[in-house]
TORGUVEX-916204 format. One record per residue (C-alpha): residue number from 1; residue in three letters; x, y, z. Coordinates in Angstrom, 3 decimals, padded with zeros to 6 digits. Layout:
BEGIN
{node NUM; ALA; {X; Y; Z}}
...
This chain:
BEGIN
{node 1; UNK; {011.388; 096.002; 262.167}}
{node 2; UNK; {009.692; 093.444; 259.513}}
{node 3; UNK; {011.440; 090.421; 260.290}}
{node 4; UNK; {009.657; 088.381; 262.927}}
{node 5; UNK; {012.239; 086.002; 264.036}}
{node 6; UNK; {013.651; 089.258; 265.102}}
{node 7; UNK; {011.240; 090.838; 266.757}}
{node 8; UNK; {010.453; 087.728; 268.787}}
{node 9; UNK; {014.394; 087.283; 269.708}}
{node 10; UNK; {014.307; 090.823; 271.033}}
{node 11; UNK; {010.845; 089.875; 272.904}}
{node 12; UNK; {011.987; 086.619; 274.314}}
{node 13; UNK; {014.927; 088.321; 275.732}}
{node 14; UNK; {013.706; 091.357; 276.799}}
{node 15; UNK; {014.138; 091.308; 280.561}}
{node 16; UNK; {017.466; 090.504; 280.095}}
{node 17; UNK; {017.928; 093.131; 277.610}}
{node 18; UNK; {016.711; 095.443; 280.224}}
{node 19; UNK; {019.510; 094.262; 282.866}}
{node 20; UNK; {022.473; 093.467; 280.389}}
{node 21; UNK; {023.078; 096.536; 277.958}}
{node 22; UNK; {025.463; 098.787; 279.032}}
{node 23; UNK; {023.582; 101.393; 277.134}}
{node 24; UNK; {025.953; 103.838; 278.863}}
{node 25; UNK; {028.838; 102.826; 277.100}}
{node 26; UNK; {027.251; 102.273; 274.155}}
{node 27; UNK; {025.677; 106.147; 273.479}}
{node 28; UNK; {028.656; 107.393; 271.041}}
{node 29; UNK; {029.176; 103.996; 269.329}}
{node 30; UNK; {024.870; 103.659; 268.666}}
{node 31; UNK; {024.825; 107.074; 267.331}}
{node 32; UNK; {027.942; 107.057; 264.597}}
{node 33; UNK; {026.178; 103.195; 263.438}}
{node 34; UNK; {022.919; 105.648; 263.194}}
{node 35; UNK; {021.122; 102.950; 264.939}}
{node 36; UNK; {020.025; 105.799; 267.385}}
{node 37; UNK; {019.773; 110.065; 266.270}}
{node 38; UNK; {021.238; 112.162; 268.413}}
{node 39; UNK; {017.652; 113.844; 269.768}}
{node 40; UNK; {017.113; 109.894; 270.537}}
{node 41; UNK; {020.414; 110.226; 272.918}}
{node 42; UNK; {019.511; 113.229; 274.807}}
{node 43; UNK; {015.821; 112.110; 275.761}}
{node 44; UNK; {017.335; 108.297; 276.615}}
{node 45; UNK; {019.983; 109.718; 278.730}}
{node 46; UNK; {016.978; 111.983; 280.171}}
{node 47; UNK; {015.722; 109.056; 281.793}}
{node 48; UNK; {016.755; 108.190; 285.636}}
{node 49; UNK; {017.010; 104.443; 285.579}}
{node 50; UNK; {019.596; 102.362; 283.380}}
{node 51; UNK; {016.541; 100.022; 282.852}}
{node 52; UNK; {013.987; 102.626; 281.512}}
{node 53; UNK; {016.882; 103.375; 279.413}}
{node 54; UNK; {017.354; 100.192; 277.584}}
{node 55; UNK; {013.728; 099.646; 277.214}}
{node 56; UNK; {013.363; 103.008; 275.328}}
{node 57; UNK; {016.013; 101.391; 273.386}}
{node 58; UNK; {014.755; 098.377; 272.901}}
{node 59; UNK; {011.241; 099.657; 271.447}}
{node 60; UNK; {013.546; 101.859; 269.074}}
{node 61; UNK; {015.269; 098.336; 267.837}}
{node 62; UNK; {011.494; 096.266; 267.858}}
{node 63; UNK; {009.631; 099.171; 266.327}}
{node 64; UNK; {011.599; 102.205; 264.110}}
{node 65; UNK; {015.026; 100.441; 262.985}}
{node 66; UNK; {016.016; 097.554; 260.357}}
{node 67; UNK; {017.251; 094.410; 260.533}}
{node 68; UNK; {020.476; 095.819; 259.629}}
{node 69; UNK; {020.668; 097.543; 262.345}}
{node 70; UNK; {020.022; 094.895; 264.811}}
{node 71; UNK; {022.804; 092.612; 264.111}}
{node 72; UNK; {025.102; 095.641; 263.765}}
{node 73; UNK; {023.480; 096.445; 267.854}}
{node 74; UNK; {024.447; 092.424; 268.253}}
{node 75; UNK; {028.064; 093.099; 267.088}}
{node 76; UNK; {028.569; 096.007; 269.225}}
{node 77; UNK; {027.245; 093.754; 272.657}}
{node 78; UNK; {029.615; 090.752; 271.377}}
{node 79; UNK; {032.745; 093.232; 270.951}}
{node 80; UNK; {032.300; 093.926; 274.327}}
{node 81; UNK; {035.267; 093.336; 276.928}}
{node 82; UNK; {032.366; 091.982; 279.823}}
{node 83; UNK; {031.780; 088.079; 278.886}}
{node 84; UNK; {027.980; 088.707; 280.038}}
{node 85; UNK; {027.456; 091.238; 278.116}}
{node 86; UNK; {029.147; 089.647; 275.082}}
{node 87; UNK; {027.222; 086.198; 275.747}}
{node 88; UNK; {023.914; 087.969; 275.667}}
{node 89; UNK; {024.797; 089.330; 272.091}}
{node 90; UNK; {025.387; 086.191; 270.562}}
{node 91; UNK; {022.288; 085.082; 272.412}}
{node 92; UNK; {020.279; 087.545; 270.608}}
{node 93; UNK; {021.886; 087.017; 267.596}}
{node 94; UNK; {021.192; 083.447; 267.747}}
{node 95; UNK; {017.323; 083.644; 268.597}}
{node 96; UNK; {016.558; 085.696; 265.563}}
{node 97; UNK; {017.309; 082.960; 263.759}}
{node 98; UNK; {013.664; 081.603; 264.243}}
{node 99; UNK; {011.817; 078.314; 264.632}}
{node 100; UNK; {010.786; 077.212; 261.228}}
{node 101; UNK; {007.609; 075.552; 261.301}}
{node 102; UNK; {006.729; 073.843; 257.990}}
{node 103; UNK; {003.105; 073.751; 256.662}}
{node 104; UNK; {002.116; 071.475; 253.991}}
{node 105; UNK; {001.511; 073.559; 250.267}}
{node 106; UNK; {-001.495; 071.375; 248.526}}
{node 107; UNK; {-001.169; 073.257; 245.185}}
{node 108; UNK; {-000.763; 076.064; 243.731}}
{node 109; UNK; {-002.475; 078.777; 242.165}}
{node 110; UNK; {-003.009; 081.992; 240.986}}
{node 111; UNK; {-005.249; 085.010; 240.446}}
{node 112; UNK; {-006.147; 086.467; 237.001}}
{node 113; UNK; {-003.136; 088.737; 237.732}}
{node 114; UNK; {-000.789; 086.295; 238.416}}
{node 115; UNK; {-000.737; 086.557; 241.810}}
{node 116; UNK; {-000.621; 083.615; 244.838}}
{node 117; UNK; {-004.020; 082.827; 246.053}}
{node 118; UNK; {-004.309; 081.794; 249.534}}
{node 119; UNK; {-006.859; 080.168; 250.794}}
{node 120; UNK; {-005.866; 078.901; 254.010}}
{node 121; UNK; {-002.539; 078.862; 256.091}}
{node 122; UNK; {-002.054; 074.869; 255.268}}
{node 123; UNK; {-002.187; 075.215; 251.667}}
{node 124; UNK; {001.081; 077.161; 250.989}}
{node 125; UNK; {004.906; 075.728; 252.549}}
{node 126; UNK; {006.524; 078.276; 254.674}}
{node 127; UNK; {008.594; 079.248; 257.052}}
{node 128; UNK; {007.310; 080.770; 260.157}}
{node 129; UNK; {008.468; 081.708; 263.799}}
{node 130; UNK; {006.869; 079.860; 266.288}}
{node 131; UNK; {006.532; 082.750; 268.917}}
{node 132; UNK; {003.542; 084.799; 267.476}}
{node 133; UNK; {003.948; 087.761; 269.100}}
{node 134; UNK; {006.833; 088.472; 266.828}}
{node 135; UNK; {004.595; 089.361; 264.225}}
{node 136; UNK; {002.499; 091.804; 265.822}}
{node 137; UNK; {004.148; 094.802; 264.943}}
{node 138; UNK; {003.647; 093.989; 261.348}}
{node 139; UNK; {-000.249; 093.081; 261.384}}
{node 140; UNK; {-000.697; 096.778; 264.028}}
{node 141; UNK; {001.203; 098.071; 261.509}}
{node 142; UNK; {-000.753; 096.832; 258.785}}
{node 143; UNK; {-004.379; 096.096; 259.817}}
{node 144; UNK; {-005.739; 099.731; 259.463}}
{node 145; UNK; {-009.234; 100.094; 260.090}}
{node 146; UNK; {-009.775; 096.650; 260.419}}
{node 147; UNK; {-008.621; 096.296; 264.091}}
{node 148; UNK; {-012.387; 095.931; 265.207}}
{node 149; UNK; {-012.687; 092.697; 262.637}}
{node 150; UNK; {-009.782; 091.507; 264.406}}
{node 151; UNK; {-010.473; 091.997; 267.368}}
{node 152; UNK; {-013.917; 090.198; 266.511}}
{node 153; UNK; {-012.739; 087.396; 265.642}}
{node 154; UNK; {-009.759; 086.320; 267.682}}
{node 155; UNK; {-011.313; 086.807; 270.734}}
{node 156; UNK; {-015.561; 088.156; 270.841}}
{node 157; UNK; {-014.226; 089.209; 275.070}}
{node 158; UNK; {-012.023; 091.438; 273.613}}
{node 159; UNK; {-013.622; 095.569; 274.341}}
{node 160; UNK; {-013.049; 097.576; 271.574}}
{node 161; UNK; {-014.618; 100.163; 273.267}}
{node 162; UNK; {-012.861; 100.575; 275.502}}
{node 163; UNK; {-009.209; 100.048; 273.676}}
{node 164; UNK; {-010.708; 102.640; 271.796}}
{node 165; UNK; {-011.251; 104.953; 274.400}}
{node 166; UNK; {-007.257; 104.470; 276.070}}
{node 167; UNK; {-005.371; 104.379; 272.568}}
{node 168; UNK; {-006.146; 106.989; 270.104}}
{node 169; UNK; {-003.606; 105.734; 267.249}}
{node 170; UNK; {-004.909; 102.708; 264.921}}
{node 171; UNK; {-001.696; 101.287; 265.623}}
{node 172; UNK; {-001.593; 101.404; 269.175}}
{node 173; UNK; {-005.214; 099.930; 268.975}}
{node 174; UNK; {-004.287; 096.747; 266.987}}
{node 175; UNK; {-001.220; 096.292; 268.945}}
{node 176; UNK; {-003.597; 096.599; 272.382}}
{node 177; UNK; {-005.955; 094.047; 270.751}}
{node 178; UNK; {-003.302; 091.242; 269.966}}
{node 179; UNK; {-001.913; 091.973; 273.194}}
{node 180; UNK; {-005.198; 091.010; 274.783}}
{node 181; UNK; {-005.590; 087.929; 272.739}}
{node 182; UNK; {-002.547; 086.637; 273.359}}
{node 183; UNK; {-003.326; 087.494; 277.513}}
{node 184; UNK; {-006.411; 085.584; 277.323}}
{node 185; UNK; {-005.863; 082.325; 275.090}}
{node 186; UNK; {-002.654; 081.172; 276.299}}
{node 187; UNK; {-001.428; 078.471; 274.025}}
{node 188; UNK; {-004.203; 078.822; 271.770}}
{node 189; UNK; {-002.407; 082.167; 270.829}}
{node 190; UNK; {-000.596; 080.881; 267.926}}
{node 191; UNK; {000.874; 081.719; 264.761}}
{node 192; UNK; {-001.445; 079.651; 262.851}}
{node 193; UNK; {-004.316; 080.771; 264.596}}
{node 194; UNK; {-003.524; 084.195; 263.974}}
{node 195; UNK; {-002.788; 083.669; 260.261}}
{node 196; UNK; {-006.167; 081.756; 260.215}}
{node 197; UNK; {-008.463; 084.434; 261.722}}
{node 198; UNK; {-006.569; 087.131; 259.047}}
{node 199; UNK; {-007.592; 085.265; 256.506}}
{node 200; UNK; {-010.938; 085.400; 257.932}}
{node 201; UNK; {-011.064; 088.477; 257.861}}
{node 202; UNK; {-009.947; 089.049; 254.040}}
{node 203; UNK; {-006.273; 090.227; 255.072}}
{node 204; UNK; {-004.459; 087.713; 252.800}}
{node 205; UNK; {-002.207; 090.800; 252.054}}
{node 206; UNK; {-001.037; 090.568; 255.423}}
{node 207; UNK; {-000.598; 086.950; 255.850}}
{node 208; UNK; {001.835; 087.708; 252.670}}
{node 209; UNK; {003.913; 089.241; 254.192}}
{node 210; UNK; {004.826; 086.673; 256.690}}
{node 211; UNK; {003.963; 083.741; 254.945}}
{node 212; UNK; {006.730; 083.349; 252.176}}
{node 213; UNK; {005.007; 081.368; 249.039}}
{node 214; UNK; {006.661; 079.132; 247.382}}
């Protein structure tokens, strides 16, 4: 999932997610919408716990499906005959609408190839969520090798050594590391602070990708 007003509705609301989907009745009408496979069935319905249930599907929704496919999942809760359960759907649905947050563009310009140079997150106008941890999956997802730099520079507390040691996949490793950061700055942990250290760090390509330039 690329969209990050998304992924931070699905966050914000993920306790309740774990309570409110009635993921039992749901089986037969998430596998013909394909939003889960039917080997994705058999090892949910494995699990013991309606809870540990939902939260394999919710990482399924936050990490391996499209947005597509989450408003489809929002239909299905809001075509439901319990009010709760209906509620919470258009509650999700709602959230992943976002919390713009302008930023002032002082010019523009371009590269030799015709490309958007940024320099820093206030000189382009976009439209970002405020919750930052909705863009985490994209910047794991994207940060490669680069996880130590990261790491680095949000936080210098932050042991890659021993992240490295517990997660073996790059992903998993960035993902740990902006996990921490987030943990141990409270509300310094923000989306401008994140876009700021990326930049930093000569990741404008990822910034791109959440920063929309205008």
């Amino acid at each position: 999932m690329d969209n990050p007003d998304i992924q931070a509705a699905l966050d914000k609301n993920s306790d309740q997610f774990l309570k409110i989907v009635p993921i039992q009745e749901l089986f037969t009408r998430l596998k013909m919408k394909k939003i889960l496979s039917t080997r994705q069935v058999t090892d949910i319905k494995a699990l013991t716990h309606t809870e540990d249930m939902n939260g394999r599907l919710l990482e399924i929704l936050m990490e391996e499906r499209a947005e597509e496919d989450f408003y489809t999942f929002c239909d299905l809760l809001k075509s439901n005959g319990v009010n709760v359960v209906k509620s919470f759907g258009a509650k999700l649905q709602d959230d992943a609408k976002g919390t713009p947050i302008k930023l002032v563009r002082k010019d523009h310009r371009t590269n030799p190839n015709g490309q958007d140079v940024v320099d820093s997150p206030m000189e382009v106008e976009s439209t970002l969520s405020a919750n930052v941890k909705g863009y985490f999956y994209t910047v794991a997802d994207k940060i490669g090798n680069d996880w130590t730099r990261l790491a680095g520079k949000l936080n210098e507390n932050i042991d890659v050594g021993v992240i490295a040691e517990e997660q073996s996949v790059v992903f998993n490793r960035a993902k740990a590391v902006l996990s921490k950061w987030y943990n141990m700055s409270g509300n310094e942990a923000t989306t401008e602070a994140l876009v700021k250290v990326l930049i930093a760090i000569d990741r404008k390509d990822i910034v791109k990708d959440f920063v929309s330039v205008k």
